[in-house]
N, C-alpha and C positions, 0 to 999 in steps of 0.2 A: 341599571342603577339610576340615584335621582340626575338629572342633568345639573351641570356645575354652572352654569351660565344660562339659564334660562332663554334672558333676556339677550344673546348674541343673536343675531342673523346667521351666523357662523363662524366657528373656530377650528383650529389644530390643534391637537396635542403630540409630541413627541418623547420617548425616553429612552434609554437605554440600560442594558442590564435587569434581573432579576432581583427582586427582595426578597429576603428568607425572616419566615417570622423566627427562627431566634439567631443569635449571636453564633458563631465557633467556638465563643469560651461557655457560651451556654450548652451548646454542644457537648462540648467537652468536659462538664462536671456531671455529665451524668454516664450509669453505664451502658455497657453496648447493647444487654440489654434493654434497657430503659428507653436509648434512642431509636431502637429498632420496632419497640410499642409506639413509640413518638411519631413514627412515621407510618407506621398502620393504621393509626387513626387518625392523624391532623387532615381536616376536611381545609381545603382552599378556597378562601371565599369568595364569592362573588364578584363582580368588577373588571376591573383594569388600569394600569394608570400608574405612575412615580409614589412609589412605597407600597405598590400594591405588592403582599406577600403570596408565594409561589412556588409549588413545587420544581420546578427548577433551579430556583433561589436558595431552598431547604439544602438540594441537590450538591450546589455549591460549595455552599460549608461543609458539608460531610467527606465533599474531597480534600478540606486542608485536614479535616481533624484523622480522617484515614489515614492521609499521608505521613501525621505529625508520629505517629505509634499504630503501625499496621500490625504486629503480632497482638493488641488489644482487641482488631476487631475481628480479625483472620476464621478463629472459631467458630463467628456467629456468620459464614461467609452463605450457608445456605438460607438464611434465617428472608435473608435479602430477594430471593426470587418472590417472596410471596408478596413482595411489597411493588409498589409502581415500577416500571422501568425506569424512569429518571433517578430513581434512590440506587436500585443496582448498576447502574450507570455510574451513579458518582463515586459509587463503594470500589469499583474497576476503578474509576480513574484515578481515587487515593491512591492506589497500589502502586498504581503505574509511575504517579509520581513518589511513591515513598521509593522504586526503585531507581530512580533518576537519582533520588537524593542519596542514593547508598546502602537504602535498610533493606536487608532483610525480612522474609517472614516463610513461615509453612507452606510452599504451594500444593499439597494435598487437598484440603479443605476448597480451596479457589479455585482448583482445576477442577473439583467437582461440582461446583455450584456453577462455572462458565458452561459446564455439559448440560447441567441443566436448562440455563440460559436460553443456550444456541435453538433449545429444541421449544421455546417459545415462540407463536408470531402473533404480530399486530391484527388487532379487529377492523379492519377498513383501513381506509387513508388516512395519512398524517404526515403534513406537511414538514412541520418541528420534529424532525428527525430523531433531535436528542432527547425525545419525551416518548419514545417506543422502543420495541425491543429491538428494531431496528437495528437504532442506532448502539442501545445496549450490545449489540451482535460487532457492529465496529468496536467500540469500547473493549472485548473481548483480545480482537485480532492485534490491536494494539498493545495489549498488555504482553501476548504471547511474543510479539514481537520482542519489546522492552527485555521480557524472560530469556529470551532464547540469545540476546544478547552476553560477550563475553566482559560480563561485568558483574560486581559485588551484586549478593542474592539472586541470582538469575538460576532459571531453572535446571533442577539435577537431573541426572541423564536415568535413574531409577522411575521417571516420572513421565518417561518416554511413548506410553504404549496412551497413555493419557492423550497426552500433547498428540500425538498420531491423531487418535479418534475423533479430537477436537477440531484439528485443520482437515482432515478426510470428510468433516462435515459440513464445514465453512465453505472450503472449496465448491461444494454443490448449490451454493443458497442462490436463489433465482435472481437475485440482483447482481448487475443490471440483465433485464431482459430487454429483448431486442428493441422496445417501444422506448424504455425510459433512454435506453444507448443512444437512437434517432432524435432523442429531445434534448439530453445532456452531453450528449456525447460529442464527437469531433463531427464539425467543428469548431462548434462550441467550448469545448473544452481539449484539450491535446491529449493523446492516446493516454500518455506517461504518468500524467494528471487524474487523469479519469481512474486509471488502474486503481488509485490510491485512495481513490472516493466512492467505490463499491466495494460492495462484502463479500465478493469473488474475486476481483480485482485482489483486493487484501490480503484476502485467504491465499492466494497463489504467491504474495511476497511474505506471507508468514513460513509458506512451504517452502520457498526454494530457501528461508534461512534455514528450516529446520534441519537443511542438507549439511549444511554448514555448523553447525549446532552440533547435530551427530557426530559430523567427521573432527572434531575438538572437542568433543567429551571420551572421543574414543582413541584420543591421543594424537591426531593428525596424521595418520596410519599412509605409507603411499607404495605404492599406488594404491588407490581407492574409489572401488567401483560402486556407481552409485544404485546399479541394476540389482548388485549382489547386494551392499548393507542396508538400500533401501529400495526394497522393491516395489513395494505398494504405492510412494510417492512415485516411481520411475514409471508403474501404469498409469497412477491418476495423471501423472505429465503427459502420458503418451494419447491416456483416452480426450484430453479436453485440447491436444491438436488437429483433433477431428472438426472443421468448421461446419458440420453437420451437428454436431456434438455443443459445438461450444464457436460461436460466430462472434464473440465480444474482441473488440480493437483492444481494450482495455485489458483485459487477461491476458493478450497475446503480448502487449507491452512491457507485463511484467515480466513474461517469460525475456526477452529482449535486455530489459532493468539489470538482469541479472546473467546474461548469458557471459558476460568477460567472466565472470567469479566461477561459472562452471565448466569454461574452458581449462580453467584455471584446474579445477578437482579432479574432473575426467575428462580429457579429451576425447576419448572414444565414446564415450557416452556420448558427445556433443555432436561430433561427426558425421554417427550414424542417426541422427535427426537434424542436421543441420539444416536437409530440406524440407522440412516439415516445418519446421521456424520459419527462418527467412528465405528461405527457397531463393528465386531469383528479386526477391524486393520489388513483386508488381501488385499483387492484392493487398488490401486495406492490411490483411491481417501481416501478410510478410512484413509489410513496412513498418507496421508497428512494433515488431519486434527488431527490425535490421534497424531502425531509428535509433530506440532504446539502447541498441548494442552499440552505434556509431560514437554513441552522448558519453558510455562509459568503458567501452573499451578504448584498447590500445591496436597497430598495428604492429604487432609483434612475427615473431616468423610462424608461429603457432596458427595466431588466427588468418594471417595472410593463406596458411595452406587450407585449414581447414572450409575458409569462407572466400576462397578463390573465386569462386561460381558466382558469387551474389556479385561481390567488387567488381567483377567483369560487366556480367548483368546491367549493374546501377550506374556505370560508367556510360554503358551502352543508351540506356534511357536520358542521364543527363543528355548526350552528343545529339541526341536527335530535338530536344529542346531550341528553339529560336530566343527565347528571352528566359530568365532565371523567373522562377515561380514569387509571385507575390509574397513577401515576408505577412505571416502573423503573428499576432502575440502568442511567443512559446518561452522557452526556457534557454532552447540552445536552436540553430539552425542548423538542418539535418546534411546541408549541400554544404554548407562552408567545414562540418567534423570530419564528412565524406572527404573532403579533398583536403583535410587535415591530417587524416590518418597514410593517404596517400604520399603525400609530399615528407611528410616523418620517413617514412618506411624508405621513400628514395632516397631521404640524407643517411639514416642512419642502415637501412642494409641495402648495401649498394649491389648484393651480391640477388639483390630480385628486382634491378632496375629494368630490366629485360623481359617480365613477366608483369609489372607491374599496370593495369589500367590507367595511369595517369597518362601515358602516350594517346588512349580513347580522348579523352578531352582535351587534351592539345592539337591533334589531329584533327579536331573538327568541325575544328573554323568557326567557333562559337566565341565571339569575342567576351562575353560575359562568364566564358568559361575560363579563358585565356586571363581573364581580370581577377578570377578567386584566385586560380595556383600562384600567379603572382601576388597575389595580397598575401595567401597564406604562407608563401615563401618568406615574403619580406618580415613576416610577423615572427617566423620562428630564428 
């Protein structure tokens, strides 16, 4: 475009945000078909710059005016593939927020257009994630997520074999591959974090809700084996702990994210993979998940039997430690939840004070070990 200052030697420009050439209330007085012409053809001009208008900008408004009356646009939900990703991106993310907000709508028509979706990929690179189908593919997981949530409009359980086919196929999407994991990954970013920021990562916390999902559409049924009512997720679980298979910190994290809540559902389930998860808490991938479990479990007498092995283990690797490992920016610190759950478990079941690893780190003459149980003593 023409240069705005000719005459500078040099300047900066900076902005922020997106402009959409029209309004939400212009949005909004037209119909869904009308908008959905509107977005097949508005070509985006030229330039760059503060008011420059943008398909991501268009993008924006169509998420409030989605949000504002999702059963208006629901119908025309396939209409949306054919148009950029950024438009069926924001047409998800109305939804998503029309279920925040409490509404209602058909998820027949949207679960068939997210099938659609998922089976589209990006021409090349792109940085702007949220202008590919990419990120259109996160937009998805998110929604399912939202759905599968126990809340007003959330997905019915007639709608099941759908929702399956959808995250059986998310599950598989090549992000992250081992390259962009070595560039974004830990530790750069923390296991727990990362999980949530690929579309495998995703897809694995969309699945272990959908466990949860089932087993409260189906009444909370107990005992409740996860091998028997859901089988197919209990292989895709079992094939992608193959680190042959599936080597992402990230996926392994979520399985971790989530391990308290399906202690919780099946413990035999859990059990009999326990070492497969976190095994003894020494490879990247163990630890990713024994981490994730440490942030949100509890030591209850449950997981104290079940994950005896690892507790022991992880005590073991602390004792041989000379100094506590460099703190980085994370969420929670994994050595202070470790002797968090410990020192719980001593107060409160005195009757595994005897079995408990916390004598490992007392015993071992690690003065900066001897300084957490005492902090986390004095804290509780």
């Amino acid at each position: 475009g023409e240069d705005p200052h000719p005459d500078f030697p040099s300047y900066h420009m900076s902005w922020m945000g997106s402009t959409s050439p029209l309004s939400s209330d212009e949005l909004r007085s037209r119909t869904p078909e009308e908008i959905v012409g509107y977005l097949a053809t508005w070509d985006e001009p030229e330039g760059f710059g503060p008011g420059h208008p943008s398909a991501e900008g268009l993008a924006q408004q169509l998420i409030d005016v989605v949000a504002d009356d999702p059963d208006r646009f629901v119908p025309s939900a396939s209409r949306y593939l054919r148009l950029k990703p950024a438009y069926f991106d924001g047409f998800i993310n109305g939804l998503q927020t029309a279920l925040q907000n409490g509404k209602a709508f058909d998820w027949e028509p949207v679960l068939a257009a997210c099938q659609g979706a998922i089976g589209k990929v990006d021409e090349g690179p792109n940085e702007d994630r949220d202008s590919t189908w990419h990120g259109a593919h996160m937009a998805v997981i998110r929604l399912l997520e939202r759905g599968l949530e126990d809340k007003t409009g959330g997905i019915p359980l007639a709608a099941r074999d759908r929702v399956w086919a959808l995250i059986s196929g998310l599950v598989e999407d090549p992000d992250p591959t081992p390259a962009d994991e070595e560039r974004f990954g830990p530790p750069n970013m923390e296991p727990e974090t990362y999980s949530l920021n690929t579309t495998r990562g995703a897809a694995f916390h969309a699945l272990f809700q959908y466990l949860f999902w089932h087993h409260r559409k189906a009444g909370r049924l107990k005992p409740w084996s996860i091998a028997e009512q859901d089988g197919e997720a209990s292989a895709v679980i079992d094939t992608h702990l193959d680190p042959g298979r599936d080597p992402s910190v990230g996926v392994r994290a979520a399985y971790g994210w989530w391990l308290p809540y399906l202690l919780e559902l099946d413990p035999s389930w859990v059990r009999e993979r326990s070492a497969r998860i976190v095994g003894r808490a020494e490879t990247d991938l163990e630890r990713a998940a024994w981490q994730g479990f440490l942030f949100r479990g509890g030591p209850g007498t449950l997981a104290l039997d079940v994950f005896a092995g690892t507790y022991a283990a992880y005590a073991e690797q602390l004792a041989s430690i000379d100094a506590k490992p460099a703190a980085r920016a994370r969420a929670g610190d994994p050595i202070q939840f470790f002797v968090d759950h410990l020192v719980r478990a001593w107060l409160w079941l005195p009757e595994r004070r005897e079995t408990l690893p916390l004598r490992t780190l007392l015993a071992s003459g690690r003065a900066w070990l001897a300084a957490e149980v005492v902090e986390e003593a004095g804290r509780l």
